[in-house]
Structures are given as structure tokens and as C-alpha cells.
C-alpha positions in Angstrom: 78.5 58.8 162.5 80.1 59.1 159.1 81.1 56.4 157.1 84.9 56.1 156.5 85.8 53.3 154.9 83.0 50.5 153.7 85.4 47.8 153.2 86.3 47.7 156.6 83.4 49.3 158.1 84.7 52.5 159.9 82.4 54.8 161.1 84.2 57.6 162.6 82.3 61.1 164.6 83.7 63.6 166.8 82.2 65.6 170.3 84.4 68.5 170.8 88.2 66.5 171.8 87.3 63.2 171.4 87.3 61.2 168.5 84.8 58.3 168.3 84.8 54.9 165.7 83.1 52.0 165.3 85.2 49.0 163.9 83.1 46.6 161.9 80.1 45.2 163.7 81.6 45.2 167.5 83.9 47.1 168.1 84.6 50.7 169.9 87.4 52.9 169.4 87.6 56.6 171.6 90.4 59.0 170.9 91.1 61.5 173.3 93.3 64.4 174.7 95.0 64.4 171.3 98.0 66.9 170.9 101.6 67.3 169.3 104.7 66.6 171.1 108.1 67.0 169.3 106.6 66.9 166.2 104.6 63.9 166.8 100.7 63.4 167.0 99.9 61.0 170.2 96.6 60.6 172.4 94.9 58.5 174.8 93.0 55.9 172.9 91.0 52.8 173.9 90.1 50.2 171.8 86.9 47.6 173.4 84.3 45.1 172.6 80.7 45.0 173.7 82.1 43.1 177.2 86.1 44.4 178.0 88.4 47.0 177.5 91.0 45.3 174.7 93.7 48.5 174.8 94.0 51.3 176.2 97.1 53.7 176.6 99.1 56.0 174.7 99.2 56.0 170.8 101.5 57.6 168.7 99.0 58.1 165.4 101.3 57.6 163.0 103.6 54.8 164.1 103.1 51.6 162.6 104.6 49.3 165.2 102.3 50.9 167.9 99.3 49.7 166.0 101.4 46.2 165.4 101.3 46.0 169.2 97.9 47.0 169.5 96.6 44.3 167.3 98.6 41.8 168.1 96.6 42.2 172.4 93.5 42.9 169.8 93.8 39.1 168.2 94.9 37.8 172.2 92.2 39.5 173.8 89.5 38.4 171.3 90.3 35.4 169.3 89.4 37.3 165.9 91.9 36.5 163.4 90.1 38.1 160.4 89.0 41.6 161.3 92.5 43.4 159.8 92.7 45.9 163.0 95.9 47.5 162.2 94.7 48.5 158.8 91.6 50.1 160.3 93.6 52.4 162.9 95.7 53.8 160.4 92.5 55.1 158.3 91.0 56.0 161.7 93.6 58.2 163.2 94.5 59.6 160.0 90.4 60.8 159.7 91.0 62.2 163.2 94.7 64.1 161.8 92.2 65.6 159.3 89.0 66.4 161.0 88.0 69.5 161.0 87.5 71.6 164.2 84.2 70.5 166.3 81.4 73.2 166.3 83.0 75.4 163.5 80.7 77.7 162.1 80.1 77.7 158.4 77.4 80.3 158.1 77.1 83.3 160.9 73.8 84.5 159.0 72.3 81.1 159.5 72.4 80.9 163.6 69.0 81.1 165.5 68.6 82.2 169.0 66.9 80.2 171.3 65.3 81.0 174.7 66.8 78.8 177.2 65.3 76.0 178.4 65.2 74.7 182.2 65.1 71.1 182.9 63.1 71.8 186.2 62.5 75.1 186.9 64.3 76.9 189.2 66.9 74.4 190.2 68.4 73.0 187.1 69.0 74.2 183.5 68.2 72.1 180.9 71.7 70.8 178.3 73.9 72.5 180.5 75.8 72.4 184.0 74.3 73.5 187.6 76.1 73.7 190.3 74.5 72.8 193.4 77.0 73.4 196.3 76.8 73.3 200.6 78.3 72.1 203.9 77.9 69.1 204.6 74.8 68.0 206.5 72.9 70.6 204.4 70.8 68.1 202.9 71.9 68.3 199.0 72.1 64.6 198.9 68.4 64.0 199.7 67.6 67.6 197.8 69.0 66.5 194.5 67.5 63.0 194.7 64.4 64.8 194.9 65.1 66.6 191.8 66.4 63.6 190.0 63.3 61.3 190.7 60.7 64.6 189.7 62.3 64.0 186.6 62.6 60.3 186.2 59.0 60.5 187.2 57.6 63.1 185.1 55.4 64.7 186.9 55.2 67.2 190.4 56.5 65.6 193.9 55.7 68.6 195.4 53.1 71.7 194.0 54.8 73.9 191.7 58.3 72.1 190.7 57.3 70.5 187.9 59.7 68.7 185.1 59.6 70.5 181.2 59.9 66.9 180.0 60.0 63.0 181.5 63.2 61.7 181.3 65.6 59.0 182.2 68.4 60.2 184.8 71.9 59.0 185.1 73.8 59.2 188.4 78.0 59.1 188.8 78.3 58.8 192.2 82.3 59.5 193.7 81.4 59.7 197.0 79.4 56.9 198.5 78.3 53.6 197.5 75.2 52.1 195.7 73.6 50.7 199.0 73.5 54.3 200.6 71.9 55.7 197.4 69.4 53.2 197.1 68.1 53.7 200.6 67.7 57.0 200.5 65.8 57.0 197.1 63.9 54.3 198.6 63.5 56.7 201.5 61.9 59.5 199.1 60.0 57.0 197.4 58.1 55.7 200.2 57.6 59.3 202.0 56.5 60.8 198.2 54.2 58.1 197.1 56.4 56.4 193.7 56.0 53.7 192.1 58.9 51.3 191.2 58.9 52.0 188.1 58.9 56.5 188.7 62.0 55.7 190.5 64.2 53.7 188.0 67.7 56.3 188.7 70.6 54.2 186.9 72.9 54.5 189.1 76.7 54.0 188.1 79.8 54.4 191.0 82.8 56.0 189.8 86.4 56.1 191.3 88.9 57.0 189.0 89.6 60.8 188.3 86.4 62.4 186.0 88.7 62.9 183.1 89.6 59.5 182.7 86.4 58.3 182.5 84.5 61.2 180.7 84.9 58.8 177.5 82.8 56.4 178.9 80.4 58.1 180.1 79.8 59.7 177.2 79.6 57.0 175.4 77.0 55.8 178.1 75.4 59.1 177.4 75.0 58.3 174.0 73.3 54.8 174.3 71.0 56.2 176.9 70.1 59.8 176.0 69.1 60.5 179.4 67.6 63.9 180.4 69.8 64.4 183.5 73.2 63.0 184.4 73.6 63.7 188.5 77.8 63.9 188.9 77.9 63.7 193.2 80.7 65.2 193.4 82.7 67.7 191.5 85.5 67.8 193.9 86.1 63.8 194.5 85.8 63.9 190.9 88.7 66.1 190.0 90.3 64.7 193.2 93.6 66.2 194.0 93.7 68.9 191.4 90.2 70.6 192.8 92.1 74.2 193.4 93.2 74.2 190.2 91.6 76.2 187.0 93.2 73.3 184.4 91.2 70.8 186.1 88.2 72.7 186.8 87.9 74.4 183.3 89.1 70.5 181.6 86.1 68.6 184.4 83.1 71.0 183.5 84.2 71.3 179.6 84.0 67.4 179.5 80.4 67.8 181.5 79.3 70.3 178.6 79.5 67.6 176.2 77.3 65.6 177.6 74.5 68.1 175.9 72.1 67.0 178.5 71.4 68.6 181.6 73.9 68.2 184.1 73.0 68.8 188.4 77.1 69.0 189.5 77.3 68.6 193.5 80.0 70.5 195.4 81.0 70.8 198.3 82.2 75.0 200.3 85.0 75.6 202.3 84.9 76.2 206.1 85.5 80.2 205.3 83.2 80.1 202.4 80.2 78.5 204.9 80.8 81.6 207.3 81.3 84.1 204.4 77.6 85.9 203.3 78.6 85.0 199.7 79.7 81.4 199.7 81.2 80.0 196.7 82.5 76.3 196.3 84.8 74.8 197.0 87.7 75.3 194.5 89.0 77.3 191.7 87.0 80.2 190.8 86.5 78.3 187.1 84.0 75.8 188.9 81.8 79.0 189.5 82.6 80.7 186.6 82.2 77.3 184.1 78.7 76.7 185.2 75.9 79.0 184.1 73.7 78.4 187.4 74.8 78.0 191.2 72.7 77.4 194.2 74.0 77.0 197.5 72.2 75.2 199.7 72.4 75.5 203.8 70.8 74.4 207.0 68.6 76.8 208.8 67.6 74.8 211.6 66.7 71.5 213.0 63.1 70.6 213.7 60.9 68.1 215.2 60.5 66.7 211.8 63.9 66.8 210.6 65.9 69.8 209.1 65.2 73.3 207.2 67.4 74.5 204.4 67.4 77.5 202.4 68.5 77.4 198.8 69.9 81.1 197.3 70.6 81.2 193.5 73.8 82.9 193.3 74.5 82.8 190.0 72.5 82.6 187.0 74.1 83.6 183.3 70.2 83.8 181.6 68.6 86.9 183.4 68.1 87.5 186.8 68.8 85.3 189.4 65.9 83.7 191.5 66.5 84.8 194.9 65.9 82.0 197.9 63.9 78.7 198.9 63.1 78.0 201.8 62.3 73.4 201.9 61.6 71.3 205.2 63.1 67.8 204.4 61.5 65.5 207.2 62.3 62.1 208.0 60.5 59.0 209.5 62.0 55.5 210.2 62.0 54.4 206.3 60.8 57.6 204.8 61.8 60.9 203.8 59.9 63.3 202.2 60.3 67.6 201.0 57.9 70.2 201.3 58.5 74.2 200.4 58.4 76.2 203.7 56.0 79.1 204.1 58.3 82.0 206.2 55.4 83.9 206.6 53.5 80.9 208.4 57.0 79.9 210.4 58.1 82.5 212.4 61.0 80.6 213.6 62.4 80.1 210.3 61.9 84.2 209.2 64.3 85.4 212.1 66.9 83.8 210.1 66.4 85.7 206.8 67.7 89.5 205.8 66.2 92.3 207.2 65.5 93.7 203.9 63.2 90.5 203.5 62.1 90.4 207.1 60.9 93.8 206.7 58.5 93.0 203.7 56.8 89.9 205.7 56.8 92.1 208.8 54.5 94.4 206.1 52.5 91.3 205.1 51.0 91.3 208.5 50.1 94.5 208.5 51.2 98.1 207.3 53.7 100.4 210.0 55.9 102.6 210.4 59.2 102.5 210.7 59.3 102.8 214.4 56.6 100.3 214.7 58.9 98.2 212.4 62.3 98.5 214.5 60.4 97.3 217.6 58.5 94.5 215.7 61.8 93.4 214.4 63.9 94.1 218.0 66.5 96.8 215.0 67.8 100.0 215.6 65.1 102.5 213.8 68.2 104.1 211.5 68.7 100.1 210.3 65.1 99.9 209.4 64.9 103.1 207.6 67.9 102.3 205.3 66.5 99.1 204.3 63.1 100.8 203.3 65.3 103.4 201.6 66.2 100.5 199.6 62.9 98.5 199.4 61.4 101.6 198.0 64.4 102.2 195.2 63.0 98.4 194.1 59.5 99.7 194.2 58.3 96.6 196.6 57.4 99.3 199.4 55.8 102.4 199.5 54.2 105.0 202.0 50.7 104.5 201.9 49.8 107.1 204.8 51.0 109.6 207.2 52.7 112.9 206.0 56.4 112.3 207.4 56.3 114.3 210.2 57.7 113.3 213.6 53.9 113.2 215.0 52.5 111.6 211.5 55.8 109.3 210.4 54.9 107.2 207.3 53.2 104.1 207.4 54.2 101.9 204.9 53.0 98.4 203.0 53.9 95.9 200.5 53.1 97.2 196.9 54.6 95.3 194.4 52.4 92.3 193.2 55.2 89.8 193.2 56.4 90.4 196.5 53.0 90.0 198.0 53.3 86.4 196.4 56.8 85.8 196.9 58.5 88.0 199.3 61.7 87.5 198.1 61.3 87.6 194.6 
């Protein structure tokens, strides 16, 4: 923070539109949505102590009996007669009158770039927001507590998704309550083998409108510099104004200050659930404001409990990663996640693409297209476009047969990463 005045010990900084102070040794100040009507400068501001809120409500900056009124609920509220409050607003707000614009650039030749950075690789990008979006009953909730405790853990849950860093999470939750969240991370817990202290989520339940809140939670940002905040769920937390592209552009803007990594639940639309590319459920700027989206669906219910399939649909870094397949199972207190092998579950590949049916058809074993159409119960002309097109992405080839009606070509599985991942 910079130092404003030493006398009365203002210290003053700014995040992008919202003006921050300290006033002497205890006491906040946050200035937001400021903006110029008939001439006049007003905003939202809130005035608070380590324990209450003292004010908070509209401010014109430069009227004197508006800080008059302020301080005289300042000296009510708190019993300090000495710290001279209305003084200390008018040198604040007339720092934030003449602050310069947040994130101007003073020297273009200076800039770096950086590679970016994922928080846990695939799922979430690190100091930015991913959406993670689905039907209900899909599983997210229990999905992204699984993400959340990999990183408050530190370490692997399950082989291969690993955290870049150990971190604290923060969780806003719009859309349950604390006892349901606790027993389902208690769930995970006990099924993934943490201890009390790997699991330490701080959980906070939200209710009012994102926007009116966002000051406070940055400010709990701040204090805690945690490595994810989980917001569960975008839509509850613009409420009413979900379809619209102010609230979504304002709601994941406010997110994006946060600078930390940010897991943003939605939820999809009864068309969007039977469309083959969902979106969620809003304006288009909820898609189009985050730079990763996975939607996440059920496949199938099992003995065990449920398969879902994850399919990156959006991903503003390079190319997108394609789709997960995750069994989450469930016992009487536990829960616990575990990827899914397609080409060990035949019940699970009859639900994927052709295209990527095709390629574990070819892990088996090589064939022809004929021998494919039957394998796969398709019309031979559906087959052969979809090798057409798995060959134009060099993951096929012919590896025999000349092409003739009484020698077709039988072909295999030739690029390296498909033979690892058939739907890379």
C-alpha cells in the first residue's frame, strides 16, 4: 500500500475498480464501482473495524456533510472520539479522484512473456478463471472437491493429477450450506486416505449477489493468499441477472482480480445438456470471460456409483485437451475418484465418438474397414469417413492390403500419443 498521509496514517492502493485504505491502526476503508453522475463523483464505499461493518452506502466524494454523517455513525459505532475520521476521507477519496488508471503501462519494451501456468493440470489454470459447467447429478460437486483437496493437500489423490504448488483453498459456496460440504469432503477424505490437516478447505457461505461482496472477498484474498478460490456457483452468484453480458462480464472481471486461480461452477441449460456442444448456462460472456471450460456429464450409473466424462471445450493457451473419462464411487461414509480406462470398460466406450471408438477398436487389433463396421454394429460408408479423417490427423494409417475389393486396407493406430491416449 502507499502511504498517504503520515499524520493520520492513510495508506491507500488500488486492484483494478476498487480503491482500498487503511485508517490509522484498525481501520478498513473499500471504494468501489466509482463513477460520475451529473457532474458529481459517488461510489459504494464501506468503512469497518477488525469486528463490524461501521458504514456502508453511497458516498458522494466530495460532499462534506456526507462524511459529517459518516463520522458522526463512525464515533456511535466505535466509541473513538480521537481518530479525526472526516479529515481522513476527504484525503482518501481525493487520492482515489486522482489515481491513476490500474494496470497502465509505462514501458511496452519492458513486458516479458510468460508461459502459462496451470494450477492442476488439465482441469484448472493457475491466476485465472475455469469454468467447470454440467447438469445436475453430474457429479461436479464431488469432482471439484477432489480438485480442491489435491491442492490443499499437495500432493497426487489419484496417479497423474498432480498440484504445480501446495496451497491453501478458499471456497464461496451460493448454493448449499456448510454441513453438506463438510460431509462430502469428509466423504473424500475418508475414501482418499487424508489427513485432517490435508483437508483444511476454508469454507465461507455466501448469499448476497457476487458483486456486492467481491470487496470482501478480496480483501479475504488478500489476508490469505490462497492458491485457489472455489466460487460454487456462478449463476446463484449473479442471481437474477445470469442471462445478461453486464453481469457476466462485471461477475468474472471481479473473479480476475482475485489473481489467484479461480475453479467457477456453472450450471447448462436443458437444450444445452441435449446439444453436442453444450455451453453454460447464461450469456455467452460467461464462456467467452474465462479462458478454460470443461463440461462435465454422466455416462452411466454403476455398481459403484456413477461415470462422468469431462471434454475441454475451450481452452485460450493452445489446444484443447480432449476428454476424461473418472468413476466416482461411493460407500456408506466414503467417496472416492479413479480415471477410467475405456479400453478396459467396454460398457463405458459405446458411449464415445465413433471417430474415438474406431481408434480403441484398432487398439485391439488392426482391420479393415469392413471388419470395423461390423465390430462397431456402423454402416461401412460411416466407418470409412471417419478413417478418412483419422488419417488427415495422422493417428491412422493402412499398414496392409493394396485397396482392392479382394485386398481392402487393413489399418492400425500410428501415432504415439494415441496409442497412450486415444483421444488425445
Amino acid at each position: 500500500m502507499q502511504l498517504v498521509d503520515s499524520t493520520l496514517r492513510i495508506e491507500a492502493t488500488r486492484y483494478a475498480d476498487i480503491y482500498l485504505f487503511r485508517f490509522g491502526e484498525v481501520y478498513e476503508g473499500v471504494l468501489e464501482h466509482l463513477r460520475q453522475v451529473r457532474g458529481e463523483y459517488v461510489g459504494v464505499f464501506t468503512l469497518r473495524d477488525a469486528l463490524t461493518d461501521i458504514f456502508w452506502g453511497r458516498v458522494e466524494l466530495t460532499s462534506s456533510s456526507k462524511r459529517e454523517d459518516i463520522g458522526r455513525q463512525f464515533r456511535k459505532i466505535t466509541g473513538d472520539k480521537t481518530y479525526p475520521i472526516e479529515q481522513a476521507l476527504a484525503i482518501a477519496f481525493k487520492w482515489a479522484l486522482d489515481a491513476p488508471d490500474a494496470g497502465e503501462v509505462e514501458d511496452w519494451e519492458l513486458g516479458k512473456a510468460q508461459e502459462p501456468a496451470y494450477l492442476l493440470a488439465p482441469f484448472v489454470l493457475d491466476r485465472t478463471v475455469t469454468i467447470l459447467a454440467g447438469d445436475g447429478g453430474a457429479g461436479k460437486g464431488y469432482f471439484t472437491l477432489w480438485l480442491a483437496l489435491t491442492v490443499q493437500a499437495g500432493r497426487a489423490l489419484v496417479s497423474g493429477y498432480s498440484p504445480r504448488r501446495r496451497g491453501d483453498v478458499l471456497y464461496l459456496d451460493y448454493e448449499t450450506h456448510a454441513e453438506g460440504f463438510y460431509w462430502k469432503r469428509d466423504q473424500l477424505v475418508r475414501g482418499m486416505g487424508l489427513s485432517d490437516d490435508e483437508a483444511r478447505i476454508k469454507y465461507k457461505r455466501l448469499r448476497r449477489p457476487y458483486p456486492e461482496v467481491h470487496a470482501k472477498v478480496l480483501r479475504l484474498v488478500r489476508e490469505l493468499s490462497p492458491a485457489l478460490v472455489v466460487l460454487d456457483s456462478l449463476g446463484f452468484a449473479m442471481q437474477q441477472d445470469v442471462e445478461t453480458s453486464g453481469a457476466a462480464l462485471q461477475t468474472i472481471n471481479m473473479l480476475l482480480e482475485l489473481d489467484c486461480a479461480v475453479l467457477a461452477l456453472a450450471h447448462i441449460s436443458k437444450a444445452a445438456a441435449e446439444s453436442k456442444n453444450p455451453t453454460p448456462y447464461g450469456s455467452v460472456f460467461v464462456k467467452n470471460g474465462a479462458r478454460a471450460v470443461w463440461m462435465q456429464k454422466k455416462l452411466l450409473n454403476t455398481r459403484e456409483g456413477i461415470v462422468v466424462q469431462l471434454d475441454n471445450t475451450k481452452l485460450n493457451i493452445g489446444r484443447e485437451w480432449g476428454r476424461y473419462q473418472f468413476e466416482l464411487q461411493f460407500g456408506t461414509d466414503w467417496a472416492l475418484i479413479q480415471p477410467v480406462d475405456a479400453y478396459k470398460r467396454p460398457e463405458i466406450a459405446e458411449y464415445l465418438p465413433l471417430a474415438e471408438r474406431i481408434i480403441l477398436e484398432l487398439k485391439r487389433k488392426p482391420q479393415t474397414k469392413e471388419e470395423l463396421a461390423q465390430s462397431l454394429s456402423e454402416k461401412a460408408e460411416v466407418v470409412k469417413a471417419r478413417l478418412t479423417e483419422l488419417k488427415a490427423q495422422g493417428k491412422v494409417a493402412p499398414i496392409g492390403g493394396s485397396g482392392t475389393r479382394q485386398d481392402p486396407y487393413v489399418y492400425a493406430v500410428i501415432d504415439p500419443a494415441a496409442e497412450e491416449d486415444p483421444f488425445a
